[in-house]
C-alpha positions in Angstrom: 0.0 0.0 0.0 1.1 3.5 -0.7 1.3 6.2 2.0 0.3 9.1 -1.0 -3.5 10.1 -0.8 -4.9 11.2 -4.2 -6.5 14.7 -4.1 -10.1 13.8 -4.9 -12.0 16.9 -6.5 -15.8 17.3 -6.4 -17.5 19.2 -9.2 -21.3 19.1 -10.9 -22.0 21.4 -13.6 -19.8 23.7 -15.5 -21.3 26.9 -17.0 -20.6 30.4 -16.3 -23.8 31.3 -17.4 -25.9 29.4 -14.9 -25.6 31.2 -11.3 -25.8 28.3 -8.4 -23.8 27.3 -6.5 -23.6 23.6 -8.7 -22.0 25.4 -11.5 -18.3 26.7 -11.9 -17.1 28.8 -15.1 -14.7 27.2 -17.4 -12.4 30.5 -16.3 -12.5 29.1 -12.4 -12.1 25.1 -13.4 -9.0 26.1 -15.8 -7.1 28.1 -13.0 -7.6 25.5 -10.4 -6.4 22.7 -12.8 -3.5 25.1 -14.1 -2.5 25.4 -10.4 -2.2 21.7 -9.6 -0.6 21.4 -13.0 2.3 24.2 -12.2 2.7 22.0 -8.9 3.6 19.1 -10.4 0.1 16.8 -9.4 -0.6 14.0 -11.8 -4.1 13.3 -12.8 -5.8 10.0 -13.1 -9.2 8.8 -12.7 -10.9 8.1 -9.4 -10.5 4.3 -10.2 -6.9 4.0 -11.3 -6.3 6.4 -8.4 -7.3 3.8 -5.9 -6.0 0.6 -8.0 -2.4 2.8 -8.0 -3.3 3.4 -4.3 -3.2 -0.1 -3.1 -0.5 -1.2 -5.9 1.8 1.2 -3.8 2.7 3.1 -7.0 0.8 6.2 -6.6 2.7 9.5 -7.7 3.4 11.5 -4.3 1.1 14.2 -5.7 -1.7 13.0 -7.5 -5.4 14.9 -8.4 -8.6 13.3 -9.7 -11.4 15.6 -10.9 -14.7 14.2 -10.0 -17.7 15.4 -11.9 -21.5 14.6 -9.7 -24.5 14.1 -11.2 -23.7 13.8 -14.8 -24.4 17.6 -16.5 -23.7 17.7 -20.3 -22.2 20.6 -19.4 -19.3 18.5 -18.3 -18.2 17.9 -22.2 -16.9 22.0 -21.3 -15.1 20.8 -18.1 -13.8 17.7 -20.1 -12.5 20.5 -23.4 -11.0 22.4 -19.9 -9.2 19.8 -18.5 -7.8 18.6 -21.7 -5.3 21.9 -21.5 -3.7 20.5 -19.2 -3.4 16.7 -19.6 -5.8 16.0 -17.3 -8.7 13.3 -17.4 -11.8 13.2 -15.4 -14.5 11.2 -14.0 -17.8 11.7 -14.2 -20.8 10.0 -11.6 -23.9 9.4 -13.9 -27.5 9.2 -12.3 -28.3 6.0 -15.1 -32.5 7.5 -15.1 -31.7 10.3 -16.6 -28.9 9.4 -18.9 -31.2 6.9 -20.5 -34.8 9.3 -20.4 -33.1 12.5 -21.2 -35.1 14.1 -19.2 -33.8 17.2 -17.2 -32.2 16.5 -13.8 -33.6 17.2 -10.9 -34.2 15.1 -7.3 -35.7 16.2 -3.7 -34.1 18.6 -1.9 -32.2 20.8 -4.2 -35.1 22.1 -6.0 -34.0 25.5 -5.2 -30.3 24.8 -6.7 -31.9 24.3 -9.7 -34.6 26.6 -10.6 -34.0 28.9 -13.5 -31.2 26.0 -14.4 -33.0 25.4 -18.2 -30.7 23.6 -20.4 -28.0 23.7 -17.7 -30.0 21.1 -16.3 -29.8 18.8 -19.3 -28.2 15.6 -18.9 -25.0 13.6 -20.5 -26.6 10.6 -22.7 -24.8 7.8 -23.5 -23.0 8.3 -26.7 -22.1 11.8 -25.0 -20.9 9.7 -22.1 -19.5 7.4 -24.6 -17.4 9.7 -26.0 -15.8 10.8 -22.4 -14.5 7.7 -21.6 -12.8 7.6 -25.2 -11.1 10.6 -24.1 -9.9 8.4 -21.1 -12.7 9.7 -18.6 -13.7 7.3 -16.4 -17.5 7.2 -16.2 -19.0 5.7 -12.8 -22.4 4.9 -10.7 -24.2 8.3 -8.9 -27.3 5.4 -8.6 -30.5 5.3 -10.6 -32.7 8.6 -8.8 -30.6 9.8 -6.6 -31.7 9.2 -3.7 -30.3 9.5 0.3 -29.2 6.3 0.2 -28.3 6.2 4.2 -32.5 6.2 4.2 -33.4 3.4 2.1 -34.5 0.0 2.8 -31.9 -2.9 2.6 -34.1 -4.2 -0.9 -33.9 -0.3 -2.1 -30.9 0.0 -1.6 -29.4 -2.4 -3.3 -31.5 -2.0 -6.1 -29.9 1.9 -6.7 -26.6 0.5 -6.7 -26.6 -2.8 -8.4 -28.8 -1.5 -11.6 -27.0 1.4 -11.6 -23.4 -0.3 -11.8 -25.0 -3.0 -14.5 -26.4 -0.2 -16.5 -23.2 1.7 -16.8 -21.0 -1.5 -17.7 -23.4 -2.8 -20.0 -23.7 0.4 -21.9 -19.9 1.7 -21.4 -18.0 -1.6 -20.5 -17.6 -1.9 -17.1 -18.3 0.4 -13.7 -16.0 0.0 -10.8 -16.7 2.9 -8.5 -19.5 5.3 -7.2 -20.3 8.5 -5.5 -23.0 8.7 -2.6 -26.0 10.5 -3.7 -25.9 14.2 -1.6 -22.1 13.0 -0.5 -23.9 10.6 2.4 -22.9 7.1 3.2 -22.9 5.2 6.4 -21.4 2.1 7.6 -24.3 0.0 6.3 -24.5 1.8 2.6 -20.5 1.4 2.3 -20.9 -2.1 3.0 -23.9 -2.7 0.2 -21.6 -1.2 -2.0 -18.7 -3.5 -1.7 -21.5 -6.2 -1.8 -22.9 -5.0 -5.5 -19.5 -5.2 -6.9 -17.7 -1.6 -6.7 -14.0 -1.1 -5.9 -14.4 2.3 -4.4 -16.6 5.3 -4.0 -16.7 8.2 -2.2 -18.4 10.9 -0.1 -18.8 14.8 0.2 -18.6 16.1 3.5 -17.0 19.4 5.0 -15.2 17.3 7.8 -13.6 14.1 6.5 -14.6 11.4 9.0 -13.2 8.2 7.5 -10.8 7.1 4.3 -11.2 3.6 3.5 -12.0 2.2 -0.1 -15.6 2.6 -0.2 -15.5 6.1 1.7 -13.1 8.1 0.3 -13.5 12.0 0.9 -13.5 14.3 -1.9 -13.1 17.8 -1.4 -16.0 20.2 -2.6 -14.7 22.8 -5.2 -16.3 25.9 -6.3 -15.8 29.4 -8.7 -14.5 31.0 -5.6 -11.8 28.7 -5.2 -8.8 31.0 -6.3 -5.9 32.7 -5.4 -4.4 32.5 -2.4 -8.1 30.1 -0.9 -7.1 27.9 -3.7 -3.7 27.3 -2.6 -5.0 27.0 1.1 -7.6 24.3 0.0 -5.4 22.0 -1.8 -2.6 22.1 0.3 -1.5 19.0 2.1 -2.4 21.8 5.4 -6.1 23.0 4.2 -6.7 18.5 3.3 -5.6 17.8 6.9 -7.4 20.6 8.4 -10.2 18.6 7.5 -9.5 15.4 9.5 -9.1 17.3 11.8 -10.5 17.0 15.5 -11.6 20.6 14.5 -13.4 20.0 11.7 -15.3 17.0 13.2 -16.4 19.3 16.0 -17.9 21.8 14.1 -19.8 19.2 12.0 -21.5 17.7 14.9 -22.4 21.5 15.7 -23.7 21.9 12.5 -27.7 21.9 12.0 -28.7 19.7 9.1 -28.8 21.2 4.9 -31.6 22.2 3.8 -30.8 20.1 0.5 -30.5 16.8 2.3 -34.1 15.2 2.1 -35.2 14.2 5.7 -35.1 10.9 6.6 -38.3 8.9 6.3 -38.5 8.9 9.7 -38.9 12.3 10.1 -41.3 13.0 7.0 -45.1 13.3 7.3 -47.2 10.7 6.7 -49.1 10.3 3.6 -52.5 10.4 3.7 -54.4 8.3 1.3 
C-alpha cells in the first residue's frame, strides 16, 4: 500500500452562465487545474487512483477531478481539463442518462430553478465519448436518492442497476459517488456487496478514508488565489480530518438540501 492520498475533486456542472452554487465557469475550473498542474500533481481517474493506491505506485502528488451528477455541461469541463493533460470522472444518475429528461431530485429544487438547459443531462453516446477521451464514467445510482435512508431491498437496487447499466452500456463500472455526498457504515458495506471497488463521499469534515469512503473535497468558482492554494494544500486537506473540523460538523444543523429521513417526514395520507 502506498502512503500518498490522491486529491479527490468534487464538481457538478460547468457553466458560467448558470448562477448556483452547482455550476463553476470554465475561467475558475481552468485556474484550479493550471495550479495543480504548475505544482507538479498528476491526474488520473478516481478508479486507477485507488487501483495505483493499493499497488503502492501512486505518484506523491496526485489529483482526480470528480464530476457529480452527470451535466452535459461536463463535455466543457472535459475540453477544460484537456489543457492541461488532465482526465476526469464523471458519476452518472443512469435514469436520466437513459430518459433524457432534465435532472432534478428532492431537496435541491431550489439549486436548480432557473437551471434550463443547464440542467440537461450527458446521454450515453455523449458519455460514450468521455471515456474515449480516457474519462472514467461511474455509478451516482438510478434517482438519486439518500441512500443512508433506504431499505436494505432499495438500496441495493440503486446501486446494483446502476453499476449493470453503466457497464453494460460503457463496459464496465467499478466505482461510485454517494448521492448528496452521504454514506454510512451499512451503505459502504452494500456497496462492496454490488461489486464496486471504491466510492466516495462529500462532507465538509472528513470522517473516515477507507476504499468505499473516500473523501473528496468540494470545489467551487471562488476557489482562487491564495483560498485555492489554502484548499489544496497538504495543510487545508488535513485541516479537515481534523478533530476541529469533526467538532464543528456535529455542531452543524442539518442542509436544507439533504431530504429528511423517512422517519422524520409526514405521513401520507391516502
Amino acid at each position: 500500500m502506498s502512503g500518498h492520498r490522491p486529491l479527490v475533486l468534487a464538481y457538478h456542472a460547468t457553466s458560467a452562465a448558470w448562477s448556483s452554487p452547482l455550476a463553476i465557469s470554465q475561467e475558475a475550473l481552468d485556474h484550479q487545474a493550471g495550479h495543480l498542474r504548475r505544482r507538479g500533481y498528476a491526474g488520473l481517474t478516481f478508479a486507477e487512483a485507488e487501483r495505483r493506491r493499493g499497488e503502492g505506485t501512486l505518484p506523491p502528488r496526485t489529483v482526480v477531478f470528480s464530476f457529480d451528477d452527470g451535466y452535459a455541461s461536463t463535455l466543457r469541463a472535459a475540453d477544460v481539463l484537456a489543457r492541461h493533460g488532465y482526465p476526469g470522472t464523471v458519476f452518472v444518475v443512469t435514469r436520466f442518462a437513459d430518459s433524457g429528461e432534465p435532472l432534478r431530485w428532492e431537496g435541491i429544487e431550489h439549486e436548480l430553478a432557473g437551471g434550463g438547459e443547464e440542467l440537461d443531462p450527458l446521454g450515453w453516446d455523449d458519455l460514450a465519448a468521455l471515456a474515449g477521451r480516457g474519462w472514467e464514467v461511474g455509478s451516482h445510482t438510478v434517482t438519486h436518492p439518500l441512500l443512508t435512508g433506504l431499505s436494505d431491498a432499495e438500496l441495493e437496487r440503486e446501486l446494483v442497476e446502476s453499476r449493470t447499466t453503466v457497464a453494460e452500456r460503457l463496459g464496465g463500472c467499478t466505482t461510485i459517488a454517494y448521492p448528496y455526498g452521504q454514506a454510512d457504515a451499512r451503505v459502504a458495506a452494500a456497496a462492496a456487496a454490488a461489486g464496486y471497488t471504491a466510492a466516495c463521499t462529500l462532507t465538509g469534515a472528513h470522517l473516515a478514508d477507507e476504499p468505499h469512503l473516500r473523501p473528496r473535497v468540494n470545489m467551487t468558482g471562488a476557489d482562487t488565489g491564495r483560498r485555492l492554494a489554502l484548499k489544496v494544500s497538504p495543510a487545508g486537506v488535513g485541516l479537515r480530518r481534523s478533530a476541529a473540523a469533526r467538532t464543528v460538523r456535529r455542531r452543524r444543523r442539518r442542509r436544507d438540501w439533504l431530504p429528511a429521513p423517512a422517519s422524520e417526514r409526514e405521513p401520507t395520507v391516502p
